[in-house]
C-alpha positions as CSV (number, residue, x, y, z in Angstrom):
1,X,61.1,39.3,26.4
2,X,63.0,42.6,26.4
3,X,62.1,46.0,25.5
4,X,62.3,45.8,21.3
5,X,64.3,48.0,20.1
6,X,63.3,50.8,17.2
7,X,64.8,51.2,14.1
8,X,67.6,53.5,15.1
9,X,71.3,52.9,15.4
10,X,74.1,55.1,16.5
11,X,77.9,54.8,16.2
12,X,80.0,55.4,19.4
13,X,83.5,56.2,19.3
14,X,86.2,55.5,22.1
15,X,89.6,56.4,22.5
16,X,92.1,54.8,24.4
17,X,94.0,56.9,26.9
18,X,97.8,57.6,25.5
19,X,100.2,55.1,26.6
20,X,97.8,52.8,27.6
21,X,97.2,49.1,26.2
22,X,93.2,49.5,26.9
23,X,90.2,51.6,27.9
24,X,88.5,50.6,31.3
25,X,84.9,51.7,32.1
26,X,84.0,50.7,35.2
27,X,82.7,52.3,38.4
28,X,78.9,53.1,39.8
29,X,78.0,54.8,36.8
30,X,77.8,51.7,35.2
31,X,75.1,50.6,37.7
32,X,71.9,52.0,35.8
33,X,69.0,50.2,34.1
34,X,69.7,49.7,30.8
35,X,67.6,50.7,27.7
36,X,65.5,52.7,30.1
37,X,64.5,55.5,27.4
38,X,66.7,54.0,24.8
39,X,65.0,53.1,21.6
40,X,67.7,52.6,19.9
41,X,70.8,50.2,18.5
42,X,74.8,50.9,18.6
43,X,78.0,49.9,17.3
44,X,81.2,50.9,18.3
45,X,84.8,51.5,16.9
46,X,86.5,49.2,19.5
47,X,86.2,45.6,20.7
48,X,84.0,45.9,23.6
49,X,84.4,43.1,26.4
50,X,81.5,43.2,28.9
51,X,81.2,41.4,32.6
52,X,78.0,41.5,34.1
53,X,78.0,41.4,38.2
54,X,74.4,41.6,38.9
55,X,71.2,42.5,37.3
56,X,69.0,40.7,34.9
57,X,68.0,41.6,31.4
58,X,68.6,40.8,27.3
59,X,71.8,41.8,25.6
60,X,70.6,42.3,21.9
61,X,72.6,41.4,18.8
62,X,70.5,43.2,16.8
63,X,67.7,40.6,15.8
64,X,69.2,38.0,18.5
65,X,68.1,38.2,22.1
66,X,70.2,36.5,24.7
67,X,69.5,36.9,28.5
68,X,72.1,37.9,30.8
69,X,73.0,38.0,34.4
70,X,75.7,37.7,37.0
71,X,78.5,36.3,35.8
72,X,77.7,36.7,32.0
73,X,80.8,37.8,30.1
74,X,80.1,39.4,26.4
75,X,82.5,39.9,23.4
76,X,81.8,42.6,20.7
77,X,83.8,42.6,17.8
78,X,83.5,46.3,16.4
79,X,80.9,47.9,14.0
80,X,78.1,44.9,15.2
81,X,75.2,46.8,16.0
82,X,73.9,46.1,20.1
83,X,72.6,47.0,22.9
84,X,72.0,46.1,26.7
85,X,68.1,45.9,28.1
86,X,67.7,45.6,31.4
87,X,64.3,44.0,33.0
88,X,62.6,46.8,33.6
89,X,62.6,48.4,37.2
90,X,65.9,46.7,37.5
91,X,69.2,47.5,37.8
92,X,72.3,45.8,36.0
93,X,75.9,46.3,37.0
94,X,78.5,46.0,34.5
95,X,82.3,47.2,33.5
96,X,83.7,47.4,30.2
97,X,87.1,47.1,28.9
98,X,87.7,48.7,25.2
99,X,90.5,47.5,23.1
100,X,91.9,48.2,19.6
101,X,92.2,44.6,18.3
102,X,94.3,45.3,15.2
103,X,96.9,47.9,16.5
104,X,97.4,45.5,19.6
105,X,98.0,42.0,17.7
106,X,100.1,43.3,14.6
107,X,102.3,45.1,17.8
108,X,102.7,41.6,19.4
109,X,103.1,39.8,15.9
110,X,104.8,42.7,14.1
111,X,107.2,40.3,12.1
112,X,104.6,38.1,11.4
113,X,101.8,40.2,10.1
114,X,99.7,36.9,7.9
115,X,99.7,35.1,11.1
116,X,98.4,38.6,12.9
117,X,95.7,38.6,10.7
118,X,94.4,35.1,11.2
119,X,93.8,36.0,14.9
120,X,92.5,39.6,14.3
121,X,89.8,37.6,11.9
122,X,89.5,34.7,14.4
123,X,88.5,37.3,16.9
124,X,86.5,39.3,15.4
125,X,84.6,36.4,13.9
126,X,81.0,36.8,15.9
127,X,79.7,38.8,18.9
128,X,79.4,36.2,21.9
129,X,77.7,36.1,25.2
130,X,79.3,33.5,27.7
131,X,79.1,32.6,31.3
132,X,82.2,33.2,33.6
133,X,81.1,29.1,35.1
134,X,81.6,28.3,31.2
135,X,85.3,30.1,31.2
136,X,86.5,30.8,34.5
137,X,89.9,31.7,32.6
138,X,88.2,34.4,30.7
139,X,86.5,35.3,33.7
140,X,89.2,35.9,36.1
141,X,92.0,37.6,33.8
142,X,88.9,40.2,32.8
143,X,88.3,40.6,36.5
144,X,92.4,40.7,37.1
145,X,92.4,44.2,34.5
146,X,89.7,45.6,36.3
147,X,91.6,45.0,39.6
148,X,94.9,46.5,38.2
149,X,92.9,49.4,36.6
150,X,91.2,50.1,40.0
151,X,94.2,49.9,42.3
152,X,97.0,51.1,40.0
153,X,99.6,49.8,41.8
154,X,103.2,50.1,40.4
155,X,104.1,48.9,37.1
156,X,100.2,48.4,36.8
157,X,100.0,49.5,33.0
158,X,102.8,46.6,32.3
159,X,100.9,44.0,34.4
160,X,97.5,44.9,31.8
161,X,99.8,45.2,28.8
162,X,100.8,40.9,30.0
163,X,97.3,39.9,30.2
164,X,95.8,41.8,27.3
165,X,97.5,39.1,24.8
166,X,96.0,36.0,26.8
167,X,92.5,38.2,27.4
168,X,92.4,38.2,23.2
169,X,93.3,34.5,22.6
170,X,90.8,33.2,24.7
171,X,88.4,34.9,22.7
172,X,89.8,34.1,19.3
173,X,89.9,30.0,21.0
174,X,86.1,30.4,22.0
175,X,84.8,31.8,18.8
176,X,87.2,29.3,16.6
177,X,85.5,26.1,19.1
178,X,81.9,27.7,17.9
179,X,80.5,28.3,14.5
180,X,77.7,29.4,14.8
181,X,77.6,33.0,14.7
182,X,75.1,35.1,16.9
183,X,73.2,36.8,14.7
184,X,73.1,35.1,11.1
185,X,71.5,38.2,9.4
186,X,73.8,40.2,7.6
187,X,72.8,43.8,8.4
188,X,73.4,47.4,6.4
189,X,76.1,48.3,9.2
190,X,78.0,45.2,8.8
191,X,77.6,45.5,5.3
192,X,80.0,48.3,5.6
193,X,82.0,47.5,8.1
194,X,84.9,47.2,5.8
195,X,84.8,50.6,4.5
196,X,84.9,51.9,8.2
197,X,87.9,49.5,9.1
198,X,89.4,50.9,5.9
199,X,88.6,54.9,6.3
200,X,90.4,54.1,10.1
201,X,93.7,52.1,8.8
202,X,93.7,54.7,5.8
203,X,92.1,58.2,6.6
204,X,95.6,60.3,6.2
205,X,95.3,59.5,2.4
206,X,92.8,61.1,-0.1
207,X,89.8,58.2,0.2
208,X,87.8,57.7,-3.0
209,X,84.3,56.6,-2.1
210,X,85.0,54.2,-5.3
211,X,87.5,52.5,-2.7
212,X,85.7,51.9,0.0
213,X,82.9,50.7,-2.1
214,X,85.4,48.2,-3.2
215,X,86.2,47.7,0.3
216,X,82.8,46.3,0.3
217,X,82.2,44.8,-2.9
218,X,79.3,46.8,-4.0
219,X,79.4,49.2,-6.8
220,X,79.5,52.8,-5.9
221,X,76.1,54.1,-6.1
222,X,74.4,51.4,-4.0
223,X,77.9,51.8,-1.6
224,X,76.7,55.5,-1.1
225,X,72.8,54.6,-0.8
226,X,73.7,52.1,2.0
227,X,76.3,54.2,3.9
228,X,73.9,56.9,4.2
229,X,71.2,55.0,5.3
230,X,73.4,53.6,8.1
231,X,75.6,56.7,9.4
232,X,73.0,59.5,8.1
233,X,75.8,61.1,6.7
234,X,78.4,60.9,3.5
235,X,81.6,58.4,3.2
236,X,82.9,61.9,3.2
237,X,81.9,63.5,6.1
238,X,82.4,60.0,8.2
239,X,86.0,60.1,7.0
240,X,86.0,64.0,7.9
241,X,84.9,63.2,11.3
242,X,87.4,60.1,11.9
243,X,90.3,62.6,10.5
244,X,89.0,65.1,13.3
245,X,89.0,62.6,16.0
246,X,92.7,61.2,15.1
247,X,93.9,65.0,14.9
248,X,92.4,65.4,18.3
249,X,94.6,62.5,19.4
250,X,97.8,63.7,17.7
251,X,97.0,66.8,18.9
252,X,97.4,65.6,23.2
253,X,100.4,63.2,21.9
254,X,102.8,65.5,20.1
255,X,103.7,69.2,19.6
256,X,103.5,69.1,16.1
257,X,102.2,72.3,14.3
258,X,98.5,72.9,13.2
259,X,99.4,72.4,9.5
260,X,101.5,69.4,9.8
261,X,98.5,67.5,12.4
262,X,96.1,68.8,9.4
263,X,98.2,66.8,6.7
264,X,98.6,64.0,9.0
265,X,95.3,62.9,8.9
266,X,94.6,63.7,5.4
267,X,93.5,67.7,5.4
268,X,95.0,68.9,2.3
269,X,94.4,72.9,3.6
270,X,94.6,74.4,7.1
271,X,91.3,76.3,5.9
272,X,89.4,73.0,5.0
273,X,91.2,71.4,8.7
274,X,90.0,74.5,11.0
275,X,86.3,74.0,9.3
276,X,85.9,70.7,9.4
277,X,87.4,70.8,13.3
278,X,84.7,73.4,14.1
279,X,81.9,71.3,12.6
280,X,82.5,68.4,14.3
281,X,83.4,69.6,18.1
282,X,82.3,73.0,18.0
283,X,85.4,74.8,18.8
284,X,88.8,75.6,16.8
285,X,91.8,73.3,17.0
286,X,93.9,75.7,18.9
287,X,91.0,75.9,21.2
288,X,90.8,72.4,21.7
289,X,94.8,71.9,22.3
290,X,95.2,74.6,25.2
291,X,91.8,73.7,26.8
292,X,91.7,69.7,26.0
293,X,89.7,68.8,29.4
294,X,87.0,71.5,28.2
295,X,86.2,69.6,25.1
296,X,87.4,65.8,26.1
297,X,84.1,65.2,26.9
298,X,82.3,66.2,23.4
299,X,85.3,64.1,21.5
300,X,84.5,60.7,23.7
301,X,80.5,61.1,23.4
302,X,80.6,62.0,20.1
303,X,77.5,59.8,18.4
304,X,76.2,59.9,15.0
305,X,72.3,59.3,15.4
306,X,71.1,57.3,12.2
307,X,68.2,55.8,11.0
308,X,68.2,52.3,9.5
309,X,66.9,51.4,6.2
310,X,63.8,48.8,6.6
């Protein structure tokens, strides 16, 4: 058995580069043994898809422990709480490719938005672990991205852009030919997954924690009790800290002023924008926009440590 995990989780946020369909990881920092020191769960904004080239261990769905190895491929539909162990004195090898499920199939099926929404569901219907002898198409068009992402070739960014469609609907077909879910447990996290999907889609307009209790069919005082427990910190300063992150990403995209970024993700004052920006990253926004590589960093690790309820 793995290393058990504590009663920790943390939330991990990851932005894809601008202009680009996806988010690679990949390289020897990636070589490491993982959950040395780590005592603690994740989730993440993104779909995470994992390949595995060596190294033994457990990949954790949070009360489900599956072993992995070479050749194990894993899908991770956002907010699922996670993690990687590897057996200890070991180490793994693994690459990562990060996408935005929702913004990339309504783009593809942008006239058909009902039929969008069955795949978005259908992949984002369980966390999986597989093996690449299982699904040697999965297999070889993840190890294809990671190729073109490596070599950059010319017109590299198209050729992802053509396989990130097929990457997604192999995934939607696996989890629609299985179901039974990984982990049958519902936990606090997934509980309010909802709300973040909604404070994400929605976090230029003036959220009402009533709403994203809604979101979650719970009534607003236990909504706020569990979302705490969970983030260690209000719907309101989650959705603060989402509007920061999106400014951030207006702010590299556009030459828009301060005041209209600020009312673009929902700031109703420059006063309450420049605070909030400061709190979060440690630095002001105009900082931040003629120094971005100096603070990239603290925007891409930005965690939330938070402690679970029992």
């Amino acid at each position: 058995m793995g290393k058990k995990k504590k009663e920790k989780v943390e939330f991990r946020y990851y932005e894809i580069p601008q202009n680009e369909p996806l988010l690679a990881r990949m390289g020897d920092m990636w070589i490491m043994e993982y959950g040395w020191q780590v005592d603690f769960l994740h989730f993440h904004n993104l779909l995470e898809i994992g390949y595995c080239y060596y190294g033994e261990g457990d990949m954790v769905f949070d009360d489900t422990v599956c072993r992995f190895g070479s050749g194990a491929i894993t899908s991770i539909p956002a907010n699922y709480i996670h993690t990687t162990n590897s057996d200890e004195g070991t180490l793994g090898s693994w690459e990562y490719l990060f996408i935005d499920v929702e913004d990339t199939i309504n783009t593809f099926y942008k006239d058909n938005l009902t039929f969008a929404q069955e795949i978005i569901k259908s992949i984002n219907k369980r966390a999986f672990l597989i093996w690449e002898e299982k699904n040697e198409t999965l297999g070889e068009i993840i190890k294809i991205i990671f190729r073109e992402v490596r070599d950059k070739k010319k017109f590299y960014l198209e050729g992802i852009r053509g396989l990130v469609l097929p990457l997604l609907m192999e995934i939607a077909r696996i989890n629609e030919a299985s179901p039974n879910k990984v982990n049958n447990r519902v936990t606090n996290v997934m509980q309010i997954g909802p709300a973040l999907d909604y404070v994400s889609l929605f976090y230029y307009r003036d959220i009402k924690v009533c709403e994203l209790a809604a979101s979650c069919h719970m009534s607003e005082s236990y909504f706020r009790k569990i979302f705490e427990i969970c983030m260690n910190m209000t719907p309101l300063e989650y959705t603060n800290m989402i509007r920061i992150q999106k400014a951030c990403d207006f702010m590299k995209k556009s030459q828009d002023s301060m005041s209209m970024i600020a009312q673009k993700v929902g700031f109703e004052t420059q006063t309450t924008f420049n605070r909030n920006f400061k709190k979060f990253l440690g630095t002001t926004p105009y900082q931040w926009k003629n120094h971005p590589d100096n603070y990239e960093g603290k925007l891409l690790n930005f965690k939330i440590s938070a402690q679970k309820g029992c």
